[in-house]
Every structure is written in C-alpha cells, then in structure tokens.
DOVEX-440770 format. One record per residue (C-alpha): x, y, z; residue number from 1; residue in three letters. Coordinates in steps of 0.2 Angstrom, whole numbers, plus 5000, padded with zeros to 4 digits. Layout:
BEGIN
R, X, Y, Z, NUM, ALA
...
***
This chain:
BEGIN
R, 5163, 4725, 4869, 1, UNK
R, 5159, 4728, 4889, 2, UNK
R, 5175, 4740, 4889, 3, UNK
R, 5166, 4750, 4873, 4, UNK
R, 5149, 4750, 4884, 5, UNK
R, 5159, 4757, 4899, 6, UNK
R, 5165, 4769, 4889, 7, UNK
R, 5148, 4776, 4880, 8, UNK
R, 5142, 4775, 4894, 9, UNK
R, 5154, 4785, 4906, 10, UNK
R, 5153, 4797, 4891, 11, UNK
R, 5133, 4801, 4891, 12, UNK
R, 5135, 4802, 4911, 13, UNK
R, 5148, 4815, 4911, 14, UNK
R, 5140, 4823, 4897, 15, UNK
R, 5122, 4824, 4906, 16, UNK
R, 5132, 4833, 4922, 17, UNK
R, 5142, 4847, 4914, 18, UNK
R, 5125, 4850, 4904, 19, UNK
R, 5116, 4849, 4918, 20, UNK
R, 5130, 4861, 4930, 21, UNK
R, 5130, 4872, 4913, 22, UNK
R, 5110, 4876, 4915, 23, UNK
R, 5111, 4878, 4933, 24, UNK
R, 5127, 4886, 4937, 25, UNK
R, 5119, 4904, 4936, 26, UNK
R, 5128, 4917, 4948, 27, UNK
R, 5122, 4926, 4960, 28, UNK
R, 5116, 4944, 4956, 29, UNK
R, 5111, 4960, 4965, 30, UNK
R, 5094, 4963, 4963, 31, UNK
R, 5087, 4982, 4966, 32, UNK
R, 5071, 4989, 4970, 33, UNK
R, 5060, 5005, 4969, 34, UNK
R, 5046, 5006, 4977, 35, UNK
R, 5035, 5021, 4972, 36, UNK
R, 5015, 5025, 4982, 37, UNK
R, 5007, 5038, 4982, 38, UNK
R, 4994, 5041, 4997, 39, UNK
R, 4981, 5052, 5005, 40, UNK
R, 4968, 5052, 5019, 41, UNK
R, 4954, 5065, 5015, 42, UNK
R, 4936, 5071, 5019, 43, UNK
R, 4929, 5073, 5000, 44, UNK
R, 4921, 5091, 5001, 45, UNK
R, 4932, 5097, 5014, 46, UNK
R, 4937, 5114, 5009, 47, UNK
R, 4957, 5118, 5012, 48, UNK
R, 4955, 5133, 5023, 49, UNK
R, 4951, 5119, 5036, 50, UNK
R, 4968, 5117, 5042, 51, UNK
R, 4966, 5118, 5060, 52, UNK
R, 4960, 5102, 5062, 53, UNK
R, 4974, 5095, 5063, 54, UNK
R, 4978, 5102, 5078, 55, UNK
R, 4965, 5090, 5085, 56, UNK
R, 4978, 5077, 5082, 57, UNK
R, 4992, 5083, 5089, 58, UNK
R, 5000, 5091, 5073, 59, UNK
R, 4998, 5075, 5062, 60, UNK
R, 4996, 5078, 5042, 61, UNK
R, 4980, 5069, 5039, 62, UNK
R, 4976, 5075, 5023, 63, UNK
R, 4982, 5079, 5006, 64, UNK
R, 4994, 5067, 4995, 65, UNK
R, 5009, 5061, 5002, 66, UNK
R, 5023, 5055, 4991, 67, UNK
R, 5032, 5040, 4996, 68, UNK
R, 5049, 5030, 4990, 69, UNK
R, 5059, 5015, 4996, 70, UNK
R, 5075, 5010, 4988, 71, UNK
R, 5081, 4992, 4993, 72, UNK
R, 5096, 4984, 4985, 73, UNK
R, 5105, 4967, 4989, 74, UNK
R, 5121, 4960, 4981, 75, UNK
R, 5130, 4943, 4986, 76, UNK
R, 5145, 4952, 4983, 77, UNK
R, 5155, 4956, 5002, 78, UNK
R, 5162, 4976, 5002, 79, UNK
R, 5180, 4975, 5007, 80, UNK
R, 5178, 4991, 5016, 81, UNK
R, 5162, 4998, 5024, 82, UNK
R, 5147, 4996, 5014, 83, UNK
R, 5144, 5011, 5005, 84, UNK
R, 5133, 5011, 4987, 85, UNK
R, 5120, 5028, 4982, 86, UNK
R, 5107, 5031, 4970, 87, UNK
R, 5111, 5046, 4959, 88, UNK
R, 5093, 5054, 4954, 89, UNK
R, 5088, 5065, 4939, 90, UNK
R, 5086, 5085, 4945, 91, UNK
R, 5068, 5085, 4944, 92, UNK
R, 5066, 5072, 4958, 93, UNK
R, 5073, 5088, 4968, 94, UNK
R, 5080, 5079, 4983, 95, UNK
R, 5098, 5084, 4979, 96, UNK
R, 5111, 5072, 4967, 97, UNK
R, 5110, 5057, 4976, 98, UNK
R, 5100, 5045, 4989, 99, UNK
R, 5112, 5036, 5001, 100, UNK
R, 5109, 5017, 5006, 101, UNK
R, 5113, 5013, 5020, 102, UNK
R, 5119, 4997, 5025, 103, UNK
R, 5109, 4991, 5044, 104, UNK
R, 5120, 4987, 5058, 105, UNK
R, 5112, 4970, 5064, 106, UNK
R, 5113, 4970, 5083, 107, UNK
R, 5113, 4953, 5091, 108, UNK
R, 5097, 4949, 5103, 109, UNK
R, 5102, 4936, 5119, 110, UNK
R, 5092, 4921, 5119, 111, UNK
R, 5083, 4921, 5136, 112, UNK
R, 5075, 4903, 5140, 113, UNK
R, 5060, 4900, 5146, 114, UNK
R, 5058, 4900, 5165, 115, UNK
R, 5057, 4881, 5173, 116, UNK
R, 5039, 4878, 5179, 117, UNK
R, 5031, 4890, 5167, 118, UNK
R, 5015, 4887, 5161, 119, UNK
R, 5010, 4888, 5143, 120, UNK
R, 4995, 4906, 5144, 121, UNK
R, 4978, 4896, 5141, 122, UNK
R, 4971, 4899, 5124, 123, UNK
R, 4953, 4906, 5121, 124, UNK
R, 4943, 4904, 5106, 125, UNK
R, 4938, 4924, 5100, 126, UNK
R, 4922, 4928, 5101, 127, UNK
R, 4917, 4937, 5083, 128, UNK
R, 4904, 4940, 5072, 129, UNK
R, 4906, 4946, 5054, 130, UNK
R, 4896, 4952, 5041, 131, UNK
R, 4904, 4950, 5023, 132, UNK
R, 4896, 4964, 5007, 133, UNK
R, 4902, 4966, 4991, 134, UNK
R, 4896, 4974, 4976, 135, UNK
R, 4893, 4992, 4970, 136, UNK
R, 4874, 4996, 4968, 137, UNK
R, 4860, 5007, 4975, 138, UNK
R, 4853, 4990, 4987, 139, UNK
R, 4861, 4977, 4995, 140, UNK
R, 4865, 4960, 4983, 141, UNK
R, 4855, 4944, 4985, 142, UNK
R, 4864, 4930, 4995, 143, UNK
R, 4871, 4944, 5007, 144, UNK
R, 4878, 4946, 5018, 145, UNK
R, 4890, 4929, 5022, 146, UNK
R, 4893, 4927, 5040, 147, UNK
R, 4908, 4922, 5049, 148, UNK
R, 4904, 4919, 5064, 149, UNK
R, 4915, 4910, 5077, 150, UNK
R, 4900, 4903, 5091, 151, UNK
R, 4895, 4892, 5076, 152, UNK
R, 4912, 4888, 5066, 153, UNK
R, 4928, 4880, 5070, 154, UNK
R, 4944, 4888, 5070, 155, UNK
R, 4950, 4878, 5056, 156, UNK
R, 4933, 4885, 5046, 157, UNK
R, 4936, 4904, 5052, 158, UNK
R, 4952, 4905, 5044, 159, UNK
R, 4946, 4896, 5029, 160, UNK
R, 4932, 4910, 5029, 161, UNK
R, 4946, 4924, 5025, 162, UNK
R, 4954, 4915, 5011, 163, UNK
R, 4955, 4928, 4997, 164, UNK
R, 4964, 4929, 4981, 165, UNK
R, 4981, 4925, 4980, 166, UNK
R, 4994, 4937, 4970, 167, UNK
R, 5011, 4932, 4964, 168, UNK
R, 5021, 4931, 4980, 169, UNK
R, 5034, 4945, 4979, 170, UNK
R, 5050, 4946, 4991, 171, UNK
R, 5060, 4960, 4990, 172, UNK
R, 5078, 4964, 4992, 173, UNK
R, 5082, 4963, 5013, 174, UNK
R, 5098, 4957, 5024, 175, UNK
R, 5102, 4941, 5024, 176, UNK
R, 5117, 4931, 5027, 177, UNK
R, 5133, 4929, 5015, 178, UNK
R, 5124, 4946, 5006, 179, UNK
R, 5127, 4965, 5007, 180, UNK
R, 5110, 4975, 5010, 181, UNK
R, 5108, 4997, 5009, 182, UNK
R, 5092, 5004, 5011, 183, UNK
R, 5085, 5022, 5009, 184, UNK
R, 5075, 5028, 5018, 185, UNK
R, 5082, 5021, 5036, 186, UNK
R, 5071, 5016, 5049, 187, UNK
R, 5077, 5030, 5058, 188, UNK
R, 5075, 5042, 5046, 189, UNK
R, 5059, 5048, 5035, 190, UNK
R, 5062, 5062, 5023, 191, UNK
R, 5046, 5072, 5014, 192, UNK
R, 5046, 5069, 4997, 193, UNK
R, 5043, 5086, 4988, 194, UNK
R, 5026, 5091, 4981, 195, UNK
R, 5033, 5092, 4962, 196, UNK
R, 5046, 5079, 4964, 197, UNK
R, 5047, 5070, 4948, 198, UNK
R, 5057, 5053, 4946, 199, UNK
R, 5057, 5052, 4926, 200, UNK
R, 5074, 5053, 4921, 201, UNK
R, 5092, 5044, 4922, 202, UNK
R, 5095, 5033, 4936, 203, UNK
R, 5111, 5026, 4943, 204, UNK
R, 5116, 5015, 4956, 205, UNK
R, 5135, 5014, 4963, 206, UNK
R, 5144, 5007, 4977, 207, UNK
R, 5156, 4995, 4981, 208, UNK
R, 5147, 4979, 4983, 209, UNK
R, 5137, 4983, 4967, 210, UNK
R, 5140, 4983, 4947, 211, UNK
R, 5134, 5001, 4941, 212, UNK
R, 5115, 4998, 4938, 213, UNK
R, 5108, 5011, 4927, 214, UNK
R, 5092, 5015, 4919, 215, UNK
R, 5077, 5027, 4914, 216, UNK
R, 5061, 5030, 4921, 217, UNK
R, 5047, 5039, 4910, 218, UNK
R, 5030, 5047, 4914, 219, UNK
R, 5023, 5029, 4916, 220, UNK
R, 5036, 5024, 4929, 221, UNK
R, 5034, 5041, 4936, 222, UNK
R, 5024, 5046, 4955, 223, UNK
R, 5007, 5042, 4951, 224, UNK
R, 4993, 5055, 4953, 225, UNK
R, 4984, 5054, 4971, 226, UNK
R, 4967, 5047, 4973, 227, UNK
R, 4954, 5064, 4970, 228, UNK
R, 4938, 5059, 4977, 229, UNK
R, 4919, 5068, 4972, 230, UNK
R, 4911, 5076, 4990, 231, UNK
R, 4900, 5056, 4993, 232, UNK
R, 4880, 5060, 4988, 233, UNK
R, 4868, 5049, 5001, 234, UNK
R, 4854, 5040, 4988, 235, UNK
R, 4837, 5037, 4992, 236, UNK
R, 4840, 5019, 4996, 237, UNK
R, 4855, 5024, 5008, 238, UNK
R, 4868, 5020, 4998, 239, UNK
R, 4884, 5033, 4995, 240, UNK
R, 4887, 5037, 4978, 241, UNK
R, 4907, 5036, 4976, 242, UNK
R, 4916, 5045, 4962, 243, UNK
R, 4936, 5048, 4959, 244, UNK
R, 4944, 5055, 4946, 245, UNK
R, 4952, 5045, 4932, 246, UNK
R, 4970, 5043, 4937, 247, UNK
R, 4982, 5043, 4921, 248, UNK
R, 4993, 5029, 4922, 249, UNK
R, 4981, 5016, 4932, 250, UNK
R, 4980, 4998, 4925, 251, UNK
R, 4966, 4994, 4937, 252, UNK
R, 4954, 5000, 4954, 253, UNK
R, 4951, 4992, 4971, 254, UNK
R, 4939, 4999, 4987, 255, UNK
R, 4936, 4990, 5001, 256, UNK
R, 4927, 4996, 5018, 257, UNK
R, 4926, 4990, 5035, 258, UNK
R, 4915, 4999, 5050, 259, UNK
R, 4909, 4992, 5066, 260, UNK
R, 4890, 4991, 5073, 261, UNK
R, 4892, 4996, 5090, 262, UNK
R, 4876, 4992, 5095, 263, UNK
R, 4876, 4974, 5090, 264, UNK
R, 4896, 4970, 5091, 265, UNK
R, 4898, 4966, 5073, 266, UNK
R, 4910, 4970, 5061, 267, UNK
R, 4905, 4975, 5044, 268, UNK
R, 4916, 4971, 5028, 269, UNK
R, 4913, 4978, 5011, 270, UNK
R, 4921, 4977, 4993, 271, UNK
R, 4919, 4983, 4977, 272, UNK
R, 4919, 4965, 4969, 273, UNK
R, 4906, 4959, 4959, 274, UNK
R, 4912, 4943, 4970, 275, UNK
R, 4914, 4937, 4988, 276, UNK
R, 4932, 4945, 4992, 277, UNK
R, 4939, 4954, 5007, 278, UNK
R, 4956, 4958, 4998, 279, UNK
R, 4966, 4959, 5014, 280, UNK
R, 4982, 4952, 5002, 281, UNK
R, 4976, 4965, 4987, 282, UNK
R, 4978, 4981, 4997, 283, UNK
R, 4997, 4982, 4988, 284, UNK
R, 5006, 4983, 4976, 285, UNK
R, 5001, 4971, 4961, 286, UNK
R, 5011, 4964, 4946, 287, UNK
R, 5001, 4970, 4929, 288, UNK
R, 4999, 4951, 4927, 289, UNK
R, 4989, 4951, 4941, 290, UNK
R, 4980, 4964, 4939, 291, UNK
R, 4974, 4960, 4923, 292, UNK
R, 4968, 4942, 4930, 293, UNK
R, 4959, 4949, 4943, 294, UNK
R, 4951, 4961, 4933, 295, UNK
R, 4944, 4946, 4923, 296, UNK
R, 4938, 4938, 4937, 297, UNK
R, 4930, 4953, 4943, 298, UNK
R, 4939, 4954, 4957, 299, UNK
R, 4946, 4969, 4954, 300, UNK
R, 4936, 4986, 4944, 301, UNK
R, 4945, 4991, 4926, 302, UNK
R, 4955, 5009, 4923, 303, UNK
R, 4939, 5015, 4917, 304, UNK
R, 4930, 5014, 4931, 305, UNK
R, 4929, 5031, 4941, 306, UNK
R, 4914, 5027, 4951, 307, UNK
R, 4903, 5014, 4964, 308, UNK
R, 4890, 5017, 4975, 309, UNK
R, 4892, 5007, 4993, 310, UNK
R, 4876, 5000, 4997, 311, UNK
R, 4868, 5004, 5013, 312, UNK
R, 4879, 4992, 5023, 313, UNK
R, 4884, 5004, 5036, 314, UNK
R, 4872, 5013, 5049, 315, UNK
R, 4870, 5031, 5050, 316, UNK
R, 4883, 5039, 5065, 317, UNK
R, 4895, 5023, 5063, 318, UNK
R, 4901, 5024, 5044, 319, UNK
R, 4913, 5014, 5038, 320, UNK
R, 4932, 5018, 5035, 321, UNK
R, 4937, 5015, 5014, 322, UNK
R, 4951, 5011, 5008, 323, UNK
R, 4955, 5012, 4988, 324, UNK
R, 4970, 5008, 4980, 325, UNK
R, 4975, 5011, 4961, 326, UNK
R, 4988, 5001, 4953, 327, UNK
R, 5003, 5006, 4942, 328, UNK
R, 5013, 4998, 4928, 329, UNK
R, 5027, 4990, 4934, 330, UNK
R, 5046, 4988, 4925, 331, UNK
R, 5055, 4974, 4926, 332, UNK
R, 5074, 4974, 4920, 333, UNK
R, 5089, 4963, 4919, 334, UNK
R, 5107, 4967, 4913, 335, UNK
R, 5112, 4961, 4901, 336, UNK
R, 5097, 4957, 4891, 337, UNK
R, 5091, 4940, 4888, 338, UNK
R, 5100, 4933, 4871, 339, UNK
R, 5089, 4930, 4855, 340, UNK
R, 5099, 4914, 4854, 341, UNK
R, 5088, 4901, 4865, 342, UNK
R, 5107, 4892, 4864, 343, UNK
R, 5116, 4907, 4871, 344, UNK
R, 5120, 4907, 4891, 345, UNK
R, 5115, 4921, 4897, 346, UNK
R, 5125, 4929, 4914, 347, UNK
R, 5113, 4941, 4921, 348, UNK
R, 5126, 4954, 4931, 349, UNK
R, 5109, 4962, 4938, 350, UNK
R, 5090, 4965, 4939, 351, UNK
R, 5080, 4980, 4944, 352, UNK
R, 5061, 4983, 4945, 353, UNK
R, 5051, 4996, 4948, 354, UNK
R, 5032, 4996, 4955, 355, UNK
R, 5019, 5008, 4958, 356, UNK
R, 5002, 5013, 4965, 357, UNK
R, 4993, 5028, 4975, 358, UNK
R, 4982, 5023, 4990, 359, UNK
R, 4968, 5033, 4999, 360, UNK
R, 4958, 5033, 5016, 361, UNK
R, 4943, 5042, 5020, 362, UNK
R, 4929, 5038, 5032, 363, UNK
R, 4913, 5037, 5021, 364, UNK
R, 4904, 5051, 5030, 365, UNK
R, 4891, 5058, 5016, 366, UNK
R, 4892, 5076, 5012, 367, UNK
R, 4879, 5088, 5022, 368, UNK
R, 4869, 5102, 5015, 369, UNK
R, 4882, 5116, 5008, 370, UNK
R, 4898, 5105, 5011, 371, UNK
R, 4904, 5094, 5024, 372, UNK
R, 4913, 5105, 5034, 373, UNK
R, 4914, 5123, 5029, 374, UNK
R, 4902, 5134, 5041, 375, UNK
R, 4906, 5149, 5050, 376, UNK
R, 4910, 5149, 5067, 377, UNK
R, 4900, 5152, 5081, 378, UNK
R, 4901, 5170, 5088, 379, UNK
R, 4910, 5172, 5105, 380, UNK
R, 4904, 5185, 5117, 381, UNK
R, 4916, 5197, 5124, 382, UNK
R, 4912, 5212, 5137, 383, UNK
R, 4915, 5229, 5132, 384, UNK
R, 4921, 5243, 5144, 385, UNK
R, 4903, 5248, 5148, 386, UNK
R, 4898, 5230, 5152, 387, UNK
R, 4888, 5225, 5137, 388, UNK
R, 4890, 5209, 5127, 389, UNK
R, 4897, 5211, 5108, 390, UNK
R, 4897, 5195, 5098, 391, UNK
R, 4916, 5193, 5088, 392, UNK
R, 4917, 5177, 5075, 393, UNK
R, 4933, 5169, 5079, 394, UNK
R, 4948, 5171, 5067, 395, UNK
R, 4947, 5162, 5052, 396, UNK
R, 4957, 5146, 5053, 397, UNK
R, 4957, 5144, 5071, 398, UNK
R, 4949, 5128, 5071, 399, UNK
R, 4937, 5130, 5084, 400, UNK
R, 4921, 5130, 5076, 401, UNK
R, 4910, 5115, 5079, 402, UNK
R, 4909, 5107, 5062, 403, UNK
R, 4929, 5103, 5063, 404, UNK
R, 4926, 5097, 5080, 405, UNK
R, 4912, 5087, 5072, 406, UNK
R, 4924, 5080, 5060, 407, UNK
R, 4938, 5078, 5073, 408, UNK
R, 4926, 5068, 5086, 409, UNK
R, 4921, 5057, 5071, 410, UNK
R, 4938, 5054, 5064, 411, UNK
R, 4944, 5050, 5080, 412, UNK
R, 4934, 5035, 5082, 413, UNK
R, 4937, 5029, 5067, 414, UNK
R, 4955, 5033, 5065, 415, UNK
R, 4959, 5026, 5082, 416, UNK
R, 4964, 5041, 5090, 417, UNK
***
C-alpha cells in the first residue's frame, strides 16, 4: 500500500513539472518596432513667405511638419558573422528599397573610483513656486490654481505634487546582453524623411539574426497628418481661443502649456483636462487602451474635439509655450497567430508593433490686427548721386523687417535660444 502511495504520488509530481515546464518553456523571440511621429513648431497665422526667420536661429528648420521614423529590432538569436539585418520598404515610402539596421558597437567605459577624502557635494532643497490650471474655458476654474510650493512642503510632498497618470509602461526593443540589437536611424546619422513619403504597403524585415518578419501597413498605420492650428483669437476675458484641424486617424487630444512669470518667479502649468493633470508621462505615444481610459476619465479630450480656449493663465509679454499631441491607432502582431484551440501551444517565432502620433509646439502669442507677422518692411534710405535721400523697401524675404525680429526676440525666450 505505501509503495502504491509512493507511486501516485511521484506520479502527480512529475506530472505537475512537465506541465508546469510545458506552460512556461516559451522561447525567446525577436520583437520589432516602428515608431512613426509626426511634428511641428509653428506661429498660427504666420504666412510662409516668412522664411527668413530662420536665419535668426542659425539656419534651424522651426517650422512646418517634420516626419519622423525609428526602427528597433532585437532578437536572442547571436549572428555568426557580422550583424547585418534591413527593412525592405514599399516605393511610396521614397527612401529607396531598403533601411539598414545597424548593429551599435558598444565601447567600454573605465571605472574611475572616487578620490579618497572626497567629500559628498552638500544638497540644497530648491526653492520653487508653481501654479497648476487646467481646463478649457473663457475664465479661470474654481479651486484654482493648486500650489506647489517648496518653502511650505517637504520634498517627499513636492514629488507626490507631480504624480500624474500612469500609462501602460512600454519598453522597447535596445542592446542587452546574450541579444543581437540593429537600429535605423543611428545616433550618428538623421536622414529627412520626404514630404510625400508614405509607409502603407508591404514591409519585410531580413537579416541574419532574425526570422523574415513581414507584414502590411494601411492608411491607419500610415504618417499621421501634422497638427494645423487656427491663427489664436484673444477673448474679452483674456483667454485664447484655440482651434486645430480634425486630424483623420486621431483616437484622442492632449494640450498642455507651461510659461514663466518673470516678475514673480513662478512657474505657470496649464492642461486641457477637465482634471488636475500635468501629463508630463502623456506627452507620448499611448496604447489605444489607454487612451480610451483617459478619455473616460477626462484626462485626455476625444477625436472630435478640434478646439479649447486657455484661460487667462498667462500674462501679456510672457506667454506660454503649448504643447499638443494627437494619438494614433497602434498594431500589434505576433507570428504565428494565437491558436483558436485554448489547448494548442502556441511558439510565437516573432512580434512586431507599430505606434503613432503627431506632435506640435507653438508659443501661444495671440494673433495682432491683419496677421501675426506679415507687414511690409520698413523703408531704408539710400543716397542718390545728387545727395538726396530715396526710400527703397528691402527685398522681399530678406528677414529684416521688425515683425520677424519681433517674433525672433520673442521665440528666443521661450524656445531657449
């Protein structure tokens, strides 16, 4: 009888372990990534024959859309050889056949020890003083604004103070040890993305540390359309009236602002929130998920939305700088795919997603009489040969007349240039 017992039990033991080793013995796979924005910095109302501005910034392209792409892929599978995998791209992407990823070369930093006798630098509590808005309306909402403000308030409480929402923490594919890592673009290198560059199509990704991932992208999945803001309207009360246009494929809004009173030292927070909500950790990309629970909690504003008025938060002569994201749909993939059978094992050989948005940044500088910008020069005087003074308007496009210096002196203290 105790020999049976042994035996039924050794039995169930052994057949609990391979059970349990079954359910957990899931192999390693590569995972990839796209990451696709869209962004823009732009004065609403600014016309486009306003070029020369950017000579007040050494050069720099400010404004106008911007496409952006960044392809990660990781695999626990070691090349033999040199590293070398690509990602073959439809034609109307129109950056050739193909995107290398390139694997990093890792370089070793030398540990350097701390010099005997050194003392620790002494740490001093930072002096700050924040005001917190949120809301889109013509006046200021009751209860605000919150103060943070660390003469009154413990450390411990001041970080507690810029707790926000939490999103679905989302790590992406990066070197690691025992795993193969290609990247595109490099640090070192950043190649413009064409104006009319389309990624909807087939995509396939090859290499020699890498099963052949393949799949298609449609208009959804595609560059998302940039942030078009209205020229901002001052209301009666102060506020600005802020209006974009509906972008197609946007599951969901978010604005925030920040400025700075310089005559009082404090910084101003504003977001578009019907709650309390800096959305430092939202100013990214979002899965649909949660975007569709922040919209609940009306954290975030719905695909609908193409306008909010920012209360008068921010004085005149120190506006505030907004940023506005839009999120996109997001696809999720994994090869093969998950068996109807809940009894089936299912070997994933590899997982891809995709994920989207389109970004903006503008200061929020209300629009003057007949445009922002667009004046015409000031007349320079020039001698003639008989020694009288003729007025000639400078060249158009030169950039010298004082509305873009205006807008130049006033983006350079905001922008930080």
């Amino acid at each position: 009888m105790k020999k049976l017992l042994r035996f039924a039990s050794g039995f169930i033991c052994l057949s609990i372990s391979v059970s349990a080793f079954g359910a957990e013995k899931q192999k390693p796979y590569p995972h990839y990534w796209m990451s696709v924005a869209t962004s823009s910095q732009n004065v609403p109302g600014m016309p486009a024959g306003m070029d020369g501005i950017a000579s007040l910034f050494g050069g720099k392209k400010l404004f106008g859309p911007q496409r952006e792409l960044r392809l990660q892929l990781e695999s626990p599978q070691i090349a033999t050889d040199t590293p070398k995998a690509a990602h073959e791209i439809p034609p109307e992407q129109k950056m050739g056949t193909a995107l290398p990823l390139v694997t990093p070369v890792r370089e070793r930093s030398e540990y350097v020890p701390p010099e005997r006798g050194e003392r620790p630098e002494q740490y001093e509590k930072p002096k700050a003083r924040m005001l917190i808005y949120w809301g889109c309306g013509e006046t200021i909402g009751k209860g605000q604004p919150k103060i943070i403000d660390t003469a009154s308030m413990s450390l411990t409480d001041f970080g507690k103070a810029f707790t926000g929402r939490t999103p679905t923490r989302s790590t992406p594919p990066s070197p690691r040890s025992g795993w193969t890592y290609g990247e595109w673009p490099t640090n070192d290198e950043r190649t413009e993305i064409p104006a009319e560059s389309s990624l909807v199509g087939r995509h396939l990704i090859k290499g020699n540390y890498t099963p052949d991932i393949s799949f298609t992208l449609d208009k959804q999945r595609d560059f998302m359309a940039p942030v078009e803001f209205s020229p901002l309207q001052k209301t009666t009360t102060g506020a600005l009236k802020t209006e974009w246009k509906s972008i197609p494929t946007a599951i969901g809004y978010f604005a925030t602002a920040i400025g700075h009173n310089q005559d009082t030292g404090e910084t101003i927070f504003w977001s578009a929130s019907d709650v309390p909500e800096l959305g430092f950790s939202l100013q990214d990309y979002l899965t649909p998920s949660d975007v569709s629970r922040f919209i609940k909690e009306k954290v975030l504003l719905g695909p609908s939305k193409t306008s909010c008025t920012v209360p008068p938060v921010f004085r005149d002569g120190q506006p505030g700088m907004l940023q506005f994201i839009a999120y996109g749909e997001e696809l999720n993939l994994a090869h093969p795919p998950k068996p109807k059978d809940p009894k089936k094992r299912w070997d994933i050989e590899w997982s891809a997603k995709v994920r989207l948005k389109s970004t903006a940044m503008m200061p929020l500088m209300a629009q003057e009489e007949g445009g922002v910008a667009r004046t015409d020069p000031p007349a320079r005087k020039t001698k003639t040969s008989g020694d009288t003074e003729k007025e000639q308007p400078d060249a158009p496009g030169s950039g010298t007349g004082a509305p873009v210096k205006e807008i130049g002196n006033r983006l350079r203290g905001i922008l930080g240039f």
